[in-house]
Structures are given as structure tokens and as C-alpha cells.
N, C-alpha and C positions, 0 to 999 in steps of 0.2 A: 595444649598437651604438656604434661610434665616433662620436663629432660629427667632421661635417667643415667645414674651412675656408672661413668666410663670404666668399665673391665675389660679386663685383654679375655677372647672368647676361647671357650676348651678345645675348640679346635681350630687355633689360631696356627698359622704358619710361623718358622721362625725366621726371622728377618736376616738371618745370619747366613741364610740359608740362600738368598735372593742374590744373583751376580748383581758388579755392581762395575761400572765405568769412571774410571778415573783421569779426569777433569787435567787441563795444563797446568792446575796450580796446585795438585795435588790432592785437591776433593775427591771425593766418592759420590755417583748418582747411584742411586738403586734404579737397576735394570727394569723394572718395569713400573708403572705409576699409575695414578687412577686419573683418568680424566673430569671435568666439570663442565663442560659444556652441556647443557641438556637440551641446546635447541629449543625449541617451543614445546615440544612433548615430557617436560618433565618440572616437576614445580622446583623452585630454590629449597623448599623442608625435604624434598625427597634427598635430593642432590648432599644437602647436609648431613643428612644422615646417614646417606652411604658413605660418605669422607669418615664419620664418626667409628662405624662399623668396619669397614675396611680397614683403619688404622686398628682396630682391637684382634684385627684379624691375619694383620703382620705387613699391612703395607706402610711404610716410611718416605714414601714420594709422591704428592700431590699435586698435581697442576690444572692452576687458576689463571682466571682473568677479567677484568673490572667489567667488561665488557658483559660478559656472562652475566651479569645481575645476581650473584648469588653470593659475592664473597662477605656481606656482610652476615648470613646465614652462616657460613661456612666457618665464618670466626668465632661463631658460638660450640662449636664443634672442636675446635684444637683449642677452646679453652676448657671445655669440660677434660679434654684430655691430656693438657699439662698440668691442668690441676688437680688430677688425683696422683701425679706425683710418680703414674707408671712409666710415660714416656716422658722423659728429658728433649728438651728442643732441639738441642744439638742431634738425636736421633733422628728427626724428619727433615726431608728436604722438601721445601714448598718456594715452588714458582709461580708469580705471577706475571702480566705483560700488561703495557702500556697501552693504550689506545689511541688511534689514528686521530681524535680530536685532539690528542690534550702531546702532540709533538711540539707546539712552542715551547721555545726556551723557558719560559716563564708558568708553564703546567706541569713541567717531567717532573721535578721535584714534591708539587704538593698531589699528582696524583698519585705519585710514589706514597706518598703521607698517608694517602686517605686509604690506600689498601693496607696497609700492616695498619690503621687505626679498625678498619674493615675485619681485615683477618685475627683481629687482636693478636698480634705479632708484634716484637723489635726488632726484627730484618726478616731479610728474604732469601734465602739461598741462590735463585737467582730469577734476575726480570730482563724482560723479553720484550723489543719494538713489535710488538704482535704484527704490522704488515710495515713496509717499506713506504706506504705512502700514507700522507695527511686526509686522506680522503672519507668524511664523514657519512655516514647513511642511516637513516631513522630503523630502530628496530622493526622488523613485520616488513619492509618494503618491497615491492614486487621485484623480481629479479630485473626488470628493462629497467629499474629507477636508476637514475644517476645524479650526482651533486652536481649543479653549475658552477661549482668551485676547485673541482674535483680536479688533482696535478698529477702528472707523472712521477716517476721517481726525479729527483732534484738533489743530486748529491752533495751541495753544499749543505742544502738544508736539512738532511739527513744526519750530515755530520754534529751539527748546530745540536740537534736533540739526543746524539751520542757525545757530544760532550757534557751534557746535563747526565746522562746516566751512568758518566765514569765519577762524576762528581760525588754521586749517590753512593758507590763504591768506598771512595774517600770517606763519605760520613757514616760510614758504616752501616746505612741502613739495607746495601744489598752485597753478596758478598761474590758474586758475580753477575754480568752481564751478557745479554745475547741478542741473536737475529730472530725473526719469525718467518715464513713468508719468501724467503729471499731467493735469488740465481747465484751462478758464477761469477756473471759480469760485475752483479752490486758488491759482492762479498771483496772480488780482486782490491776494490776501490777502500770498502771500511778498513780492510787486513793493509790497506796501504798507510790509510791516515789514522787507524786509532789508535789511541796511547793506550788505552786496553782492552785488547783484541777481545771475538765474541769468543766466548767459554761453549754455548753451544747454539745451535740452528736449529728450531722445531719448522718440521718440512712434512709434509702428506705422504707415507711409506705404508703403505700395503704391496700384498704378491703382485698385483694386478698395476702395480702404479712404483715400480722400488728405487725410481731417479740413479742410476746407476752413476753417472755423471758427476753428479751431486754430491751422493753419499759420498765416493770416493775422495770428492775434494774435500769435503768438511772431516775425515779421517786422516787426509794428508797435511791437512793443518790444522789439526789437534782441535777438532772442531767436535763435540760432540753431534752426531744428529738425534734429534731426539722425534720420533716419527708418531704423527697423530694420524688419526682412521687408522687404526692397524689390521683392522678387520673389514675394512671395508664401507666404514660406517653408514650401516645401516639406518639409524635414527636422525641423520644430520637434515636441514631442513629441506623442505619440500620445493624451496627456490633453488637448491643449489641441487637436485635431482633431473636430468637430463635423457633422452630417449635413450643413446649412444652410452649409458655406462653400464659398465658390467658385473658381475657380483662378484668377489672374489670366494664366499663361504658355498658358493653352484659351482666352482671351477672342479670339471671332471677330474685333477690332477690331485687340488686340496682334498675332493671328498673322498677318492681313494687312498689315501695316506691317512685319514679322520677315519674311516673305517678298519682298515687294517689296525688302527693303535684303541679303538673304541671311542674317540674321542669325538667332542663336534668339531667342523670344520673351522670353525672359530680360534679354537685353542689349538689346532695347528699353522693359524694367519700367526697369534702372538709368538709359538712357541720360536717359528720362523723368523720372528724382529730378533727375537732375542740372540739366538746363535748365529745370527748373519752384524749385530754388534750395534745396532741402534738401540735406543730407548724407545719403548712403545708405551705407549699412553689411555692404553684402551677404557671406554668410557663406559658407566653398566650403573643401575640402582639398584640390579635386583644381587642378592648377597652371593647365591648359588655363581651367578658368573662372575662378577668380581673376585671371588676366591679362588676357583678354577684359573681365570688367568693369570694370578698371582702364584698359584702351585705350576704352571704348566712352565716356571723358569728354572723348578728344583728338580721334577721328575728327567729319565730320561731323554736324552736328547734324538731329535729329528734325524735318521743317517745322512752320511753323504750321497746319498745315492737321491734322498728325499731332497735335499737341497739344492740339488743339482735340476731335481726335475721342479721346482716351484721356480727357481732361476730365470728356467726356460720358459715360463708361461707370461713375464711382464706384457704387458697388454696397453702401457704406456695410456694408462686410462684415468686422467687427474678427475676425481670426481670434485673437489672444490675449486672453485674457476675464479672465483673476485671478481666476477660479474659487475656487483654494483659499486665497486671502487675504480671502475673505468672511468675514463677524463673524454672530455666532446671529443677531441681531437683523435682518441683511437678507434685503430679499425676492429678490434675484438677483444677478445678476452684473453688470446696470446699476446699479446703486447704485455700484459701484468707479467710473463716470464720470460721475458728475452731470449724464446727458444731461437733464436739466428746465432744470439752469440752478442747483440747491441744492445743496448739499453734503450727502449721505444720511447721516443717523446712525443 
């Protein structure tokens, strides 16, 4: 297939127009981003070309990760559109995150490499430990799979691959750093010993799941949270889909507020991240939603009356569990988030 020539589309949003979060070191995030994970149900050409289209369409924040298998596509995509010369670099923010194989001291730096060689980038706005632990798992594996190598969190050694990604910092190739994945208790621990604290936290924040907890402390300490599944992700894979979760775009509460405004229930999940102060990341290939989400942070806003009753409905329902990042020695999939308050070894 030909690549065609990047133009900004006639009915493009303007980016001007998009709230935006600003950062402890004085950067700006745009409030809402497009996702790249496509899970098994979406090819890397599709995924690329929605990055392509969405940015012609007025989004400035993308978030990536090596993991996805798609960033070397996805860099043929922000070079078609730095090089017609409309959008300047400095206009997009693109995240990418590390992978749980490559936390040796001796990987962070060149897998740091191989994505902006990937992304055809010279930095990154900012990159992310995608989960707290070293714990490797072959793509497709059945949700019981587990690595016989597979550790708990290890806070020395956590630190060990957070000193490799301030270095990154240093060399300019990222120009902030963050968490993925994380609790309280890991966070007390990095915000004790890093020389440069995380910039932000991407954490699971839909109506059904809003970690009250969480968010608050990553707001108390100038943490952004930046929230994936914001809708509840419907598409995420079929391993991490469990009898006990719930929908959050069926919740009698979302679909009456979605009716009242004519909207889907969908774009009243996003328009919720946004005025409650998180980054939402909502992930989409087809144009029609990606753009909607994208409008649903300029139109008016949700009342308070609206926010008050999505509040009420958290359901404390984590649909992504990290199943297959569990270690022999634990007893479940609560052990990956220290709901006690401990850190589980």
C-alpha cells in the first residue's frame, strides 16, 4: 500500500483547544491521548494509521510501548508527519515504556535506543517502567502461565533500573520519566530514593474502577495520573476478561447521562477522566471514535450533579489483574497490588 501524504483533515480539531496537565517541571500533557495497544484484535498497519489520522485530526499525545509490537510501524507514521513540515516535534508528546525483560541495568539504555530508533524519534517526552516487576511472559500465553523466574517487587532492584532511566534523562534522549502499574506502598519507596522523582503514573481509571486512593496520592505529589481503559476497555484480551467484571458503557447511571446529552456511553467514561483530572488514553482504530473522544474534552462539560453520581457508582472492579506476572510463591493476583497496604513477597 502507498503511504499517503500527511495533511491535517478539514475537520480536524484544534489542539488548542484540548485541556492540558501540567507536569512538576513545567511541561504540558494534552489531556487526552490515543492509545496503541491493540491487543490481539488489531494488526500494527491498522494501529499506525490511526496514530497517522488522529494526529491530522488534532491529537498531540500518543502513547506507546515496545511491548505492543507495533512501534516500529508507528514510526513510519510520525515521520510521514514531521515531514511535511505541518507538525513540529515539539508539538506532540509521545510516551513510550520499558519492558519487564529488558530492567537490567545493562538493557534500559539500549532498549530506550531501539524505540526512538523504532519510533524514528530523538527523544521521548516521557517513558514509563511499564509494570514494577522483571517478570517476562511469551505473547498469546494462557492466563494460568507463569515464568519460573518470575520475582516480586524487589526494591533495590527496581531502583538499579530507575537509576538507568534518570540517566536517560541526562542524555537527553527522554525528557521525563515515570511509573506504570504501581501502588502506594512501591511509590512511598521510589519518591524516597529517586534523584528524579516520576513525572507521572499510568494506572487502570475507568467509572467502574477510579482507585480513589491512588489517584489522590499521585495528585498530592505532583504525580500525574495518566488512566488506561478509560472506557472500560472493551477490546483488551480475552485472558485478562473474567466472569466477575462489569461494563462500565451498561452502567444504568453512565447510560442515563449518555442519553440525556445524546452521546454514547463511551464518551461520557472519557469526558468523566477528563474533568475529574486524569489523562485518559482511550484506545480506538476506527476514525469516527477516536475523534469523538478527542472532541468530548472541548464540548461542554459533565455537571456536577453528573459527577457526583458516576462517583457514586466505583465498583472497585480492576479488569487488568497481571495474572501472568505472578511469582510460585504468591497467593493470587492481589498480591501484584498491595491492597493491605505491604508490599507481598
Amino acid at each position: 500500500m502507498v503511504d499517503q501524504k500527511f495533511t491535517i483533515a478539514s475537520d480536524s480539531l484544534d489542539p488548542a483547544q484540548v485541556p492540558q496537565r501540567t507536569l512538576y517541571t513545567g511541561a504540558k500533557i494534552p489531556a487526552v491521548g490515543l492509545g496503541t495497544f491493540g491487543s490481539d484484535r488489531f494488526s500494527g498497519e491498522d494501529i499506525a494509521a490511526a496514530v497517522k489520522e488522529a494526529i491530522a485530526l488534532g491529537y498531540r499525545h500518543i502513547d506507546c510501548a515496545a511491548v505492543y509490537g507495533n512501534e516500529h510501524l508507528i514510526g513510519g507514521s510520525f515521520r510521514s508527519v514531521l515531514d511535511s513540515g505541518l507538525i513540529k516535534r515539539e508539538e506532540l508528546w509521545v510516551t513510550s515504556k520499558l519492558w519487564n525483560d529488558k530492567h537490567d541495568e545493562e538493557d534500559v539504555i539500549p532498549s530506550c535506543q531501539q524505540t526512538l530508533k523504532d519510533l524514528q524519534l530523538d527523544y521521548l517526552d516521557l517513558y514509563l517502567i511499564h509494570w514494577p516487576f522483571p517478570n517476562y511472559h511469551a505473547p498469546g500465553v494462557d492466563v494460568d502461565s507463569r515464568d519460573p523466574h518470575a520475582k516480586p517487587y524487589i526494591h533495590a532492584n527496581y531502583m538499579k533500573t530507575w537509576r538507568q532511566m534518570e540517566k536517560l534523562v541526562e542524555m537527553g534522549l527522554v525528557k521525563h520519566i515515570g511509573t506504570s502499574n504501581m501502588t502506594i506502598p512501591k511509590l512511598n519507596l521510589v519518591l524516597r530514593d529517586a534523584a528524579i522523582k516520576p513525572a507521572a503514573n499510568e494506572m487502570e481509571l475507568h467509572p467502574h474502577f477510579q482507585q480513589p486512593e491512588l489517584f489522590h496520592y499521585c495528585l498530592d505529589h505532583s504525580i500525574v495520573p495518566i488512566g488506561f481503559s478509560p472506557i472500560g476497555s472493551p477490546t483488551r484480551p480475552d485472558r485478562d476478561m473474567t466472569p466477575d467484571d462489569t461494563v462500565d458503557i451498561e452502567d444504568p447511571v453512565i447510560v442515563t447521562i449518555a442519553e440525556r446529552l445524546g452521546i454514547h456511553p463511551a464518551v461520557v467514561c472519557v469526558k468523566w477522566a477528563v474533568q475529574r483530572g486524569q489523562v485518559p488514553i482511550p484506545f480506538s482504530v476506527r476514525r469516527n471514535e477516536f475523534r469523538i473522544n478527542l472532541a468530548c474534552a472541548t464540548t461542554p462539560p459533565l455537571t456536577a450533579d453528573d459527577m457526583r453520581a458516576i462517583a457514586g457508582i466505583d465498583k472497585n472492579c480492576r479488569l487488568i489483574k497481571g495474572q501472568v506476572f505472578l511469582w510460585e510463591s504468591a497467593a493470587g493476583w492481589e498480591d501484584l497490588w498491595d491492597l493491605d497496604g505491604t508490599i507481598a513477597s
